[in-house]
C-alpha positions in Angstrom: 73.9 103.8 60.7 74.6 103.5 64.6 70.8 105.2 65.1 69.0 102.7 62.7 70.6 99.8 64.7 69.0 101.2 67.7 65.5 102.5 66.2 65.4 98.6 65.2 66.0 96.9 68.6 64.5 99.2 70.8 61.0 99.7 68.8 61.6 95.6 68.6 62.1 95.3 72.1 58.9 95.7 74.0 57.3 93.0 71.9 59.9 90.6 72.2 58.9 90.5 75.5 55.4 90.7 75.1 55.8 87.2 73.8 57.6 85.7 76.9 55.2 83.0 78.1 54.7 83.6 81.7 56.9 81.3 84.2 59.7 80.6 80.8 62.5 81.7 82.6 65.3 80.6 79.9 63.4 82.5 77.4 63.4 85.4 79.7 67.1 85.0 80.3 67.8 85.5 77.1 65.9 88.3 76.1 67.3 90.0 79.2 70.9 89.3 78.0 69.6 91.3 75.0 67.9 94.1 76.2 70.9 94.6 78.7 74.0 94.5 75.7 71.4 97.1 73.8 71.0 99.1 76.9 75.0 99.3 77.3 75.9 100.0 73.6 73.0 102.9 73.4 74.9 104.9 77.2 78.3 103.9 75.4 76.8 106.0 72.4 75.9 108.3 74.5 78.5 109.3 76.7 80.7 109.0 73.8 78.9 112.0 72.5 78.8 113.9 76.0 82.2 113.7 75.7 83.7 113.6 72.5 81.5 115.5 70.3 79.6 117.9 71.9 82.5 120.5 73.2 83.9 120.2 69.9 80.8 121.9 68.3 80.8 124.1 71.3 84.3 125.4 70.5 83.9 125.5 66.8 80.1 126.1 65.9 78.7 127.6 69.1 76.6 130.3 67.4 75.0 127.4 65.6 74.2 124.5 67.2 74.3 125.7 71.1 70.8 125.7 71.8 70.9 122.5 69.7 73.6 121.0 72.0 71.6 121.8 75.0 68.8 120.0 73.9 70.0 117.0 73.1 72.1 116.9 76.3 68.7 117.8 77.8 66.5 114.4 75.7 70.5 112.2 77.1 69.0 113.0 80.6 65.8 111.5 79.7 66.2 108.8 78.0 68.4 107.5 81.2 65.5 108.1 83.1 63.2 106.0 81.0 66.1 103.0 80.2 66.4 103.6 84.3 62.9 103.0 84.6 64.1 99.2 82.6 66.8 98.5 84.2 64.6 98.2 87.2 61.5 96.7 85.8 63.7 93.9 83.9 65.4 92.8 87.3 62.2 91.9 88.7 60.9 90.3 85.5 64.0 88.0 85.5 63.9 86.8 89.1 60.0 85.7 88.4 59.2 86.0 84.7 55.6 86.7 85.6 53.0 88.2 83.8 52.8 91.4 85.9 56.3 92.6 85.8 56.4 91.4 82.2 53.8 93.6 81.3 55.4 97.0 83.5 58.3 96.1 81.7 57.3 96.1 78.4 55.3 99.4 78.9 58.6 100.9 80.0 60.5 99.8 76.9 57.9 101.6 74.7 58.1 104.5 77.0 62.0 104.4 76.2 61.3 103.9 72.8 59.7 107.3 72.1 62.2 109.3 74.0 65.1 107.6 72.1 63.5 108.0 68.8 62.3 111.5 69.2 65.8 112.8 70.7 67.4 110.8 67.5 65.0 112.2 65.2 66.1 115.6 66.8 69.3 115.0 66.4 69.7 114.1 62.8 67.4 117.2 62.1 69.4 120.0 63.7 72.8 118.5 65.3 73.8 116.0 62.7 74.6 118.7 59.6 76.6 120.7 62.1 78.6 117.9 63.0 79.3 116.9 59.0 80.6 120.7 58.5 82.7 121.0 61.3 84.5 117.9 62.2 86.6 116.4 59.2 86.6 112.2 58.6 90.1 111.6 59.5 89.0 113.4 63.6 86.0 111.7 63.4 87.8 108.4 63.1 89.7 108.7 65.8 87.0 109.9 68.0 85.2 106.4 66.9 88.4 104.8 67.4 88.3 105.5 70.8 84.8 105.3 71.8 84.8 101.5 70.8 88.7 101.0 72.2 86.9 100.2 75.3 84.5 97.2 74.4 84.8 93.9 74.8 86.1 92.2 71.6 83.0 89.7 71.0 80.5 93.0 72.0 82.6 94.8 69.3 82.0 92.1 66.8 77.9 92.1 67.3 77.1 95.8 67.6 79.2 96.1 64.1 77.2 93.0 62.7 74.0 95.3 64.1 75.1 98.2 62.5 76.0 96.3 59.1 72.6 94.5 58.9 71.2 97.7 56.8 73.8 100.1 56.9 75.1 101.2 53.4 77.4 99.4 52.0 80.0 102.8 51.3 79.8 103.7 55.0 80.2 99.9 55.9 83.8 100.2 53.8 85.0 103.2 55.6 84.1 102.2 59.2 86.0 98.8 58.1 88.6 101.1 56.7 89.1 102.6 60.3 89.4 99.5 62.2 93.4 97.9 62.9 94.4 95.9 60.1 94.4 92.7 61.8 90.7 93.1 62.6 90.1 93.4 58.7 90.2 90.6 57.5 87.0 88.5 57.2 85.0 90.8 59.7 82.1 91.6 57.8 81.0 87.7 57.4 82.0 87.6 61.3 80.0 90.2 61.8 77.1 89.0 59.4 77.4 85.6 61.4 77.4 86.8 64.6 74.4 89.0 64.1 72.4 86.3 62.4 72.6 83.9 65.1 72.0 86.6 67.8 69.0 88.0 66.4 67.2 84.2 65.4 68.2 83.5 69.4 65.7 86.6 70.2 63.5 87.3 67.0 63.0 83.7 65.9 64.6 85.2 62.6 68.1 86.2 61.4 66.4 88.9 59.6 64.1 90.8 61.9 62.3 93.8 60.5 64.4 97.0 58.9 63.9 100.0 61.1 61.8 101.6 58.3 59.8 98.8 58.1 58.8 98.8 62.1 55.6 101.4 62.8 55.9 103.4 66.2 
């Protein structure tokens, strides 16, 4: 579910800005602010996994999914490079919202694109069945527990409305199911909400193309 929110918004994202009128720097502002919360939820993600999941597979599953481990560690290290490779193209574009820096940066976010979509395409392939064998739901929620323990309350509340938008409805319940109680209540119309007026603020739409629907 958490890898269909980001094969969405990051094969979105280089368009998005692709249609940033040159010298519109409110519009650029707020596609920034967008491309930056994406950027932090995907290295959260990330580092999550760096830390949480991978020794665990080491210690349990070594014989089968080491080589696997390395490699994905290996695609981690470059997909910083190319979301690197934004971070500084989408600094300059914001001072000046120019055509030129525009441009660089939107070849860099399809150059980020690939290498995110390829390592998660890896990973569902060779890493992901490994994981479902050898690391039982009740661990796995608390691993999730505290990878998100950290956000912010209101970044919380979006990446689960971007995860909802086309997750299944079963796994929607259980990662509901994992939350505190007092968070329960009402969250998936917060979440629905939140996500619907974030996304018309940078698609136009409040329901921007499936990640199956979007061609590479």
């Amino acid at each position: 579910m958490v890898h269909r929110v980001f094969r969405r918004e990051f094969l979105l994202a280089a368009g998005v800005v692709r249609q940033v009128a040159c010298g519109d720097a409110e519009r650029a502002r707020i596609v920034a602010a967008h491309l930056r919360f994406i950027g932090t939820t995907l290295n959260h993600h990330h580092s999550g996994e760096d830390c949480h999941i991978w020794p665990l597979l080491e210690g349990r599953a070594s014989a089968h999914v080491s080589e696997h481990v390395r490699n994905v560690v290996q695609q981690h290290h470059q997909v910083d490079a190319a979301q690197a490779a934004v971070t500084e193209e989408l600094a300059i574009w914001t001072r000046c919202a120019a055509a030129d820096s525009r441009d660089r940066l939107a070849a860099a976010l399809d150059r980020l694109a690939v290498a995110l979509v390829d390592h998660m395409d890896y990973e569902e392939r060779h890493v992901v069945p490994v994981m479902e064998e050898h690391i039982e739901l009740e661990e796995w929620n608390r691993i999730v527990q505290s990878m998100t323990a950290a956000l912010d309350p209101s970044e919380a509340l979006l990446a689960f409305g971007m995860s909802a938008y086309e997750g299944d409805p079963d796994l929607i319940e259980l990662v509901v199911e994992n939350m505190p109680p007092e968070v329960r209540v009402g969250i998936r119309v917060k979440a629905a909400d939140v996500y619907a007026a974030h996304a018309r603020l940078v698609y136009g739409s409040p329901t921007p193309p499936h990640s199956t629907e979007i061609r590479r």
